[in-house]
C-alpha positions in Angstrom: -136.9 38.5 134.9 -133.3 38.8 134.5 -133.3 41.0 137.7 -135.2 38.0 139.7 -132.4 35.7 138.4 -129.7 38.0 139.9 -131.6 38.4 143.6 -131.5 34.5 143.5 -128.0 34.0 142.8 -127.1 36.3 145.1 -129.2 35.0 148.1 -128.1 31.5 147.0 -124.4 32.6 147.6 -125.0 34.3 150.8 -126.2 31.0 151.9 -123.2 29.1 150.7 -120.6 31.6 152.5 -122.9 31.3 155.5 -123.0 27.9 155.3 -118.7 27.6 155.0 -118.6 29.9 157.6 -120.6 27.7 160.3 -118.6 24.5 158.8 -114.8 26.2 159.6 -115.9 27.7 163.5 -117.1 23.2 164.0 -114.9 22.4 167.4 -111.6 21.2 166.7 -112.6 17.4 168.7 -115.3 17.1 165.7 -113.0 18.5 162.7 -110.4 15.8 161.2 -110.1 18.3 158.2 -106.8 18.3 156.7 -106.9 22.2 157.3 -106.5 21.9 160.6 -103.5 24.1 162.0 -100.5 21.7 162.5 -98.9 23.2 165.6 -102.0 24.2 167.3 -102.4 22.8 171.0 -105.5 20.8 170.2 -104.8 19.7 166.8 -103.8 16.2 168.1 -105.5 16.1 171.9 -108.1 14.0 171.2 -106.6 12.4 167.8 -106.9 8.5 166.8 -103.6 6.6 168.6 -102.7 5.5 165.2 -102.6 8.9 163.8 -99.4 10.2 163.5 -98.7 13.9 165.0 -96.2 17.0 163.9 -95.1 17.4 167.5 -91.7 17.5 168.0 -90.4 15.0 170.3 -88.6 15.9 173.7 -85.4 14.6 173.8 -85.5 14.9 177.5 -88.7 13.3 178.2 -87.9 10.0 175.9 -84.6 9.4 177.5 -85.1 6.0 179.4 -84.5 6.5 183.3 -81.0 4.6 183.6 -81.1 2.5 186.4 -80.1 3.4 189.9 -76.5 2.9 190.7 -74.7 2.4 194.1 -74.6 5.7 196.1 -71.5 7.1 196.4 -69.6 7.5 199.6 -70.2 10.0 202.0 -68.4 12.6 202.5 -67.9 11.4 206.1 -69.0 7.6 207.4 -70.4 7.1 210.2 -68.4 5.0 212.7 -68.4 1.1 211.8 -67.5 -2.0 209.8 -68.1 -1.5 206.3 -68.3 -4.2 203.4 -66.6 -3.3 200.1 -69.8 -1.5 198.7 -69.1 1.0 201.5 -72.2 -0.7 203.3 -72.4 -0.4 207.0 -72.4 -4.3 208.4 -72.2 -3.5 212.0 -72.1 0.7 214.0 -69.7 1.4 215.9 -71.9 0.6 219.4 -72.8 -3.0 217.8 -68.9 -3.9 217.5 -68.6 -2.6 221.0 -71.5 -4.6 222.6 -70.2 -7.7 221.1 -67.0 -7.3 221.8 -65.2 -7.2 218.7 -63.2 -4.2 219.4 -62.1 -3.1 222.6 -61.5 0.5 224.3 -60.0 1.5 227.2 -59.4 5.2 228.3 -60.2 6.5 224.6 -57.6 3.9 223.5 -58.3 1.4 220.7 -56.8 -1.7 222.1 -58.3 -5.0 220.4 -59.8 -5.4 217.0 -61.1 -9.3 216.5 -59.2 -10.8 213.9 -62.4 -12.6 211.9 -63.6 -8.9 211.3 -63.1 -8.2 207.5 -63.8 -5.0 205.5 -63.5 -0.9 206.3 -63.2 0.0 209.9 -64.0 3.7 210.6 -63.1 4.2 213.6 -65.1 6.7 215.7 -64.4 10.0 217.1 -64.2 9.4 221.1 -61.2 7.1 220.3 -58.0 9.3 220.7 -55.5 6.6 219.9 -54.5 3.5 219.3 -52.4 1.1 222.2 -49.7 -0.9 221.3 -47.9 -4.2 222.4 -44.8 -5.4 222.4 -45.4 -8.7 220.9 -41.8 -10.2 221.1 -38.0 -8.5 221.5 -37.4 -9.2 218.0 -40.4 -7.4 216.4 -40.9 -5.1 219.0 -44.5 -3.2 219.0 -47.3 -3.9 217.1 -50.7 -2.7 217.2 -54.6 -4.3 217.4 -54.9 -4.8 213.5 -51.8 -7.4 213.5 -53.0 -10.7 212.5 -56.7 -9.0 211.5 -58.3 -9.1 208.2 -59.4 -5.4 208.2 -58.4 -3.8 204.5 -59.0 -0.2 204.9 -59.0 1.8 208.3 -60.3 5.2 208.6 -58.9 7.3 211.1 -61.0 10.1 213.3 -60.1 13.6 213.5 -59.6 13.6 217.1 -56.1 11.8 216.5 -53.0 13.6 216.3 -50.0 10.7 215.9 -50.3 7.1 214.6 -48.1 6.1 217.7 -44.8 3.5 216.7 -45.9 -0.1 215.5 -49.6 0.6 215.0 -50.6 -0.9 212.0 -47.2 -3.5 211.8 -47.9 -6.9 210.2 -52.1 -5.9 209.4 -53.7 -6.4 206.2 -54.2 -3.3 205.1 -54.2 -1.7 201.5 -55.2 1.7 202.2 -55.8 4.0 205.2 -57.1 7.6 205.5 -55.2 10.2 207.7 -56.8 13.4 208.8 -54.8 16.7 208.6 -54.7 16.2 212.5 -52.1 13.9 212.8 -48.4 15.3 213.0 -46.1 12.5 213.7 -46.2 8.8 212.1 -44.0 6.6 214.5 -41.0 4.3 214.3 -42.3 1.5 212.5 -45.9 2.2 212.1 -46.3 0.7 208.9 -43.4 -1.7 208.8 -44.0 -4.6 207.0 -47.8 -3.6 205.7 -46.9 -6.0 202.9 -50.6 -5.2 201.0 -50.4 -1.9 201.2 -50.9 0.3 197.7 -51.7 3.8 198.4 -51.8 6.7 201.3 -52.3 9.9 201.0 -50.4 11.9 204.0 -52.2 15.0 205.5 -50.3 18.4 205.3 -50.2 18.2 209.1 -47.4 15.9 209.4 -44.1 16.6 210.8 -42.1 13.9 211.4 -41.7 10.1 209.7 -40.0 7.8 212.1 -37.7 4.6 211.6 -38.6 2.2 209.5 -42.3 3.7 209.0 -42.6 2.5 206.1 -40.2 -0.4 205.8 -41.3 -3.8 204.1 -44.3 -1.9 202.2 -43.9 -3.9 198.9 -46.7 -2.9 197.2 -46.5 0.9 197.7 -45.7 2.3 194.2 -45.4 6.0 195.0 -45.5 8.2 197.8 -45.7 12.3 197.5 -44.6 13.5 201.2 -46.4 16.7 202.2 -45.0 20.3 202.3 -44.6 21.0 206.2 -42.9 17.7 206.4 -39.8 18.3 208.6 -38.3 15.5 209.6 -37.4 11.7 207.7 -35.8 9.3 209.9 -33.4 6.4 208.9 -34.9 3.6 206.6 -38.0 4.9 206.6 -38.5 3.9 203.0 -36.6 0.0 203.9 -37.3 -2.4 201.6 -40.0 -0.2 199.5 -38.6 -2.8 196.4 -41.7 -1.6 194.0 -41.7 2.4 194.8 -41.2 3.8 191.5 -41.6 7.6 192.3 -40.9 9.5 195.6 -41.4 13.3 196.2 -39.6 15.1 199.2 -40.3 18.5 199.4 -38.6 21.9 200.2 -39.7 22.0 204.0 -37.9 18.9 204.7 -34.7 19.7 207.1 -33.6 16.1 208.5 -33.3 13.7 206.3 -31.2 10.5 205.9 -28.8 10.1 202.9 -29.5 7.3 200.2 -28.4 4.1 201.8 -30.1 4.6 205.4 -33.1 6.3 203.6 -34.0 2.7 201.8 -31.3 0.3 202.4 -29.8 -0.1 199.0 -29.3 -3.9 199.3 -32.5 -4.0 197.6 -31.7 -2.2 194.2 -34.1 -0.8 191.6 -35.5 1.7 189.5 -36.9 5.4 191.1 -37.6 8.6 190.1 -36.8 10.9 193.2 -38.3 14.5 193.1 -36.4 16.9 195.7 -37.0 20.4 196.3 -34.3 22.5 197.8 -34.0 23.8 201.3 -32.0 26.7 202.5 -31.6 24.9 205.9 -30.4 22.3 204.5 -26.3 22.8 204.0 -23.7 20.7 203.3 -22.6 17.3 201.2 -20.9 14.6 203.2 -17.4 14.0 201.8 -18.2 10.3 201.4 -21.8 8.8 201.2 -21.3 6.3 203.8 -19.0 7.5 206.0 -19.5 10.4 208.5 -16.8 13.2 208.6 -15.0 14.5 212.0 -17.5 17.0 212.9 -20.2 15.9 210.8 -23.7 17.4 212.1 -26.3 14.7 211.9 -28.8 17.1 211.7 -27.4 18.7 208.2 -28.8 17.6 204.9 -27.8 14.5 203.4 -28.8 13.9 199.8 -31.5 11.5 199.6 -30.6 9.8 196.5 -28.6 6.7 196.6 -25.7 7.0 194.5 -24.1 5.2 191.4 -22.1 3.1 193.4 -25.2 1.1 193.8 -27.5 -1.2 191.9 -30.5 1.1 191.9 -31.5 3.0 188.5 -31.9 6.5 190.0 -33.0 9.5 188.5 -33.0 13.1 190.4 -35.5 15.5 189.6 -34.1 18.4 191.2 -33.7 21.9 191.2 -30.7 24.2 189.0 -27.8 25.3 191.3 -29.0 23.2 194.1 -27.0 21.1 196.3 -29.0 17.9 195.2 -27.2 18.6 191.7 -24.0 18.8 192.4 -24.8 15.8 194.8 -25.8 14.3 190.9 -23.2 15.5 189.6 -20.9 14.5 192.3 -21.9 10.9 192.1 -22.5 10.7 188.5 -26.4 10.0 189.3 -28.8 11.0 186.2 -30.7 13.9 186.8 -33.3 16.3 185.4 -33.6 19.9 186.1 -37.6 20.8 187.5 -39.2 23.1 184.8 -36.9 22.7 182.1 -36.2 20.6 179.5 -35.0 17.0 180.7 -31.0 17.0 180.9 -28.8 13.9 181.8 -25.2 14.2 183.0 
């Protein structure tokens, strides 16, 4: 009997284990058993929305799309009036149909003065023809009177020719590393004018280039720059930092550099030139036999009302020009020294 009794237990837990067995190989859809494996793939495929899940949450995947900002500028425009989002209001053919520029002979002659915005000018245009609008002011290009803000210039120029951009509205203007002369007065009087960048092309700044640019705050001249005619910097009342560098060979000294009726405060950075020789015995007054071509120090002196200081290089002529003249100084790459 008691042998009967064992044969049924044991048969009765054969059917149990079988019976577990069955029960834990159920399809993970059907089984919400808490033994389910946590990280396996379809552990939470087809669970209940409101149950919550172990998967860890990618950071990349939640992060909200941010939403779409203007596109930059391109590298290069394509010829036209622009808006100040850098969006193209008319091409280059459209201002050309109409009539609100003018070309003759690769020459950019007239710009209608109720255009306002970016001009980038386009590449078949070699130039830009002046006028001579009176004796007293001389030449003066298409953009006088205009309300263009920003002009782009094309690679295919190689000088901004004298007066070009005299009396326009402009605050900025891109040169490409084409152009190697900017003329006699080709900026004069640009009274909104706050920054240009000059390409390492140029050779030569003419007369008065510059002159009346109030709002232009500082102005690094390029290495390769040769030559710096006389008051090209006139009247630049707000520049507060100038950089000439070592190529320079012709330049004029302080007073017909900016006119020094118009005092005020400059840092002047000035790299030495080997070519360059000589001080003038007096900073006004030219010497019997003085060469017009030899360096004069570009730093106007104490005997004015500017507030100067000389960046310049040790055992240069620029400081004993500082020295000289009693200008304050600092020596490049060293620690700041005043006379």
């Amino acid at each position: 009997m008691k042998r009967i009794h064992a044969i049924i237990i044991t048969l009765a837990l054969a059917l149990l284990l079988t019976a577990c067995g069955d029960k834990s190989t159920t399809p993970a859809g059907n089984n919400n058993s808490a033994t389910k494996a946590p990280n396996s793939p379809t552990s939470s495929a087809n669970n209940d929305s409101t149950t919550p899940t172990n998967k860890p949450t990618d950071p990349v995947a939640n992060t909200p799309t941010p939403e779409p900002e203007n596109s930059p500028t391109p590298a290069v425009l394509a010829s036209g009036l622009y808006n100040d989002q850098n969006e193209l209001k008319k091409s280059w053919e459209e201002l050309i149909t109409s009539e609100k520029i003018k070309v003759e002979d690769g020459m950019l002659t007239y710009v209608n003065e109720n255009l306002i915005g970016m001009l980038v000018i386009d590449e078949s245009v070699i130039g830009i023809k002046t006028h001579e609008k009176n004796a007293w002011n001389k030449l003066v290009g298409p953009f006088d009177g205009t309300a263009i803000t920003k002009v782009v210039l094309p690679v295919s120029f190689t000088e901004i020719p004298d007066g070009t951009f005299k009396f326009s509205s402009i605050t900025a203007v891109e040169i490409p590393n084409t152009v190697t002369r900017i003329g006699d007065f080709a900026f004069s009087d640009c009274y909104k004018l706050e920054t240009i960048t000059l390409p390492s092309s140029l050779v030569e700044i003419g007369e008065f280039a510059f002159g009346g640019c109030l709002m232009l705050k500082e102005l690094e001249l390029p290495d390769g720059l040769k030559v710096i005619k006389d008051r090209a910097l006139d009247n630049c009342r707000n520049l507060k930092k100038l950089i000439i560098p070592k190529s320079v060979e012709v330049c004029p000294n302080g007073y017909n550099l900016f006119n020094e009726r118009y005092g005020h405060t400059i840092t002047i950075v000035i790299y030495s030139n080997e070519n360059r020789h000589g001080l003038p015995l007096n900073d006004y007054v030219e010497s019997p036999g003085y060469d017009p071509n030899a360096f004069v120090c570009p730093i106007p002196t104490s005997g004015s009302d500017w507030r100067v200081t000389a960046v310049v290089e040790d055992d240069s002529p620029e400081l004993a020009y500082c020295i000289k003249f009693n200008i304050k100084y600092e020596i490049m790459d060293s620690s700041s020294k005043e006379n």
